[in-house]
C-alpha atoms as one frame of an Amber mdcrd trajectory, in Angstrom:
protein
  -2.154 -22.298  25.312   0.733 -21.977  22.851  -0.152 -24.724  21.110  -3.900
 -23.874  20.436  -2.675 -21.157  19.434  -0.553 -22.443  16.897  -3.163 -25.284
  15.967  -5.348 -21.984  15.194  -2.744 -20.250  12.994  -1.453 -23.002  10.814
  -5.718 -24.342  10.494  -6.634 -20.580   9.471  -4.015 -19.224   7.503  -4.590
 -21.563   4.559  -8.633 -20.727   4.303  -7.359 -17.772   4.352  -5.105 -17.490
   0.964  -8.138 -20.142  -0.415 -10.065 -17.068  -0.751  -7.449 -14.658  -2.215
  -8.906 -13.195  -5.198  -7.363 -13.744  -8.635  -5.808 -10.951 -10.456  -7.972
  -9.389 -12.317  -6.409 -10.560 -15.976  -7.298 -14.101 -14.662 -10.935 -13.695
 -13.948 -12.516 -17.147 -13.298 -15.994 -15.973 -14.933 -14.325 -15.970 -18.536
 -14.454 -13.526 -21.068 -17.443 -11.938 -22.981 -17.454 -12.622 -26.484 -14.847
 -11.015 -28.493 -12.914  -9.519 -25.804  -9.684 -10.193 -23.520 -11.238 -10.177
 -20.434 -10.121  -8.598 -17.054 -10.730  -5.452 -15.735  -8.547  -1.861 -15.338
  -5.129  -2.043 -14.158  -4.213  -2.488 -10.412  -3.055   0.670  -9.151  -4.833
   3.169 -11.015  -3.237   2.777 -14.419  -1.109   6.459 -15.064  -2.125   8.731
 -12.271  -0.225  11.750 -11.708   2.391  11.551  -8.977   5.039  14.563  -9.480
   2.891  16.953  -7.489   2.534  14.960  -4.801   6.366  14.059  -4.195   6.964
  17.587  -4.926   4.462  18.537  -1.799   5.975  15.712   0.350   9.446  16.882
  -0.480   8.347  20.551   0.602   6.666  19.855   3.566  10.111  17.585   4.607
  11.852  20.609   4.231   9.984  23.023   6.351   9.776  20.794   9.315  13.804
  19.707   9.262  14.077  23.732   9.108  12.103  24.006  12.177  13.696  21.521
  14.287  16.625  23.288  13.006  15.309  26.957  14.082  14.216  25.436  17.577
  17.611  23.577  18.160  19.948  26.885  17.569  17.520  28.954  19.422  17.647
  26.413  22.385  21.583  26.662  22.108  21.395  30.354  22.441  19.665  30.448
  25.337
């Protein structure tokens, strides 16, 4: 069984990278006339992160001051 297995794995996981896409500065189609070719950048390009670590950051906060809260008020008791 472990060696179908394995048979299975090492026959699949090369098709598999085969069909890996290429990045998009590489596209296989060429480039229209007069132009670089490829597409936007991966990721987004410059989106706006501050407020979002800023949130995560906050929210990390409150709950380590609630398990906090809960363990001195267990202590008390």
């Amino acid at each position: 069984m472990k060696k179908l297995l394995l048979i299975t794995a090492i026959l699949i996981f090369p098709l598999a990278m085969a069909f890996a896409q290429p990045n998009p500065g590489q596209n296989a189609g060429g480039t229209p006339a007069g132009g670089t070719g490829g597409g936007a950048p991966i990721g987004g390009g410059a989106a706006p992160v501050g407020s979002g670590i800023a949130l995560l950051l906050a929210l990390g906060a409150g709950y380590g001051a609630k398990k906090i809260y809960d363990v001195r008020k267990k202590l008390a008791e």
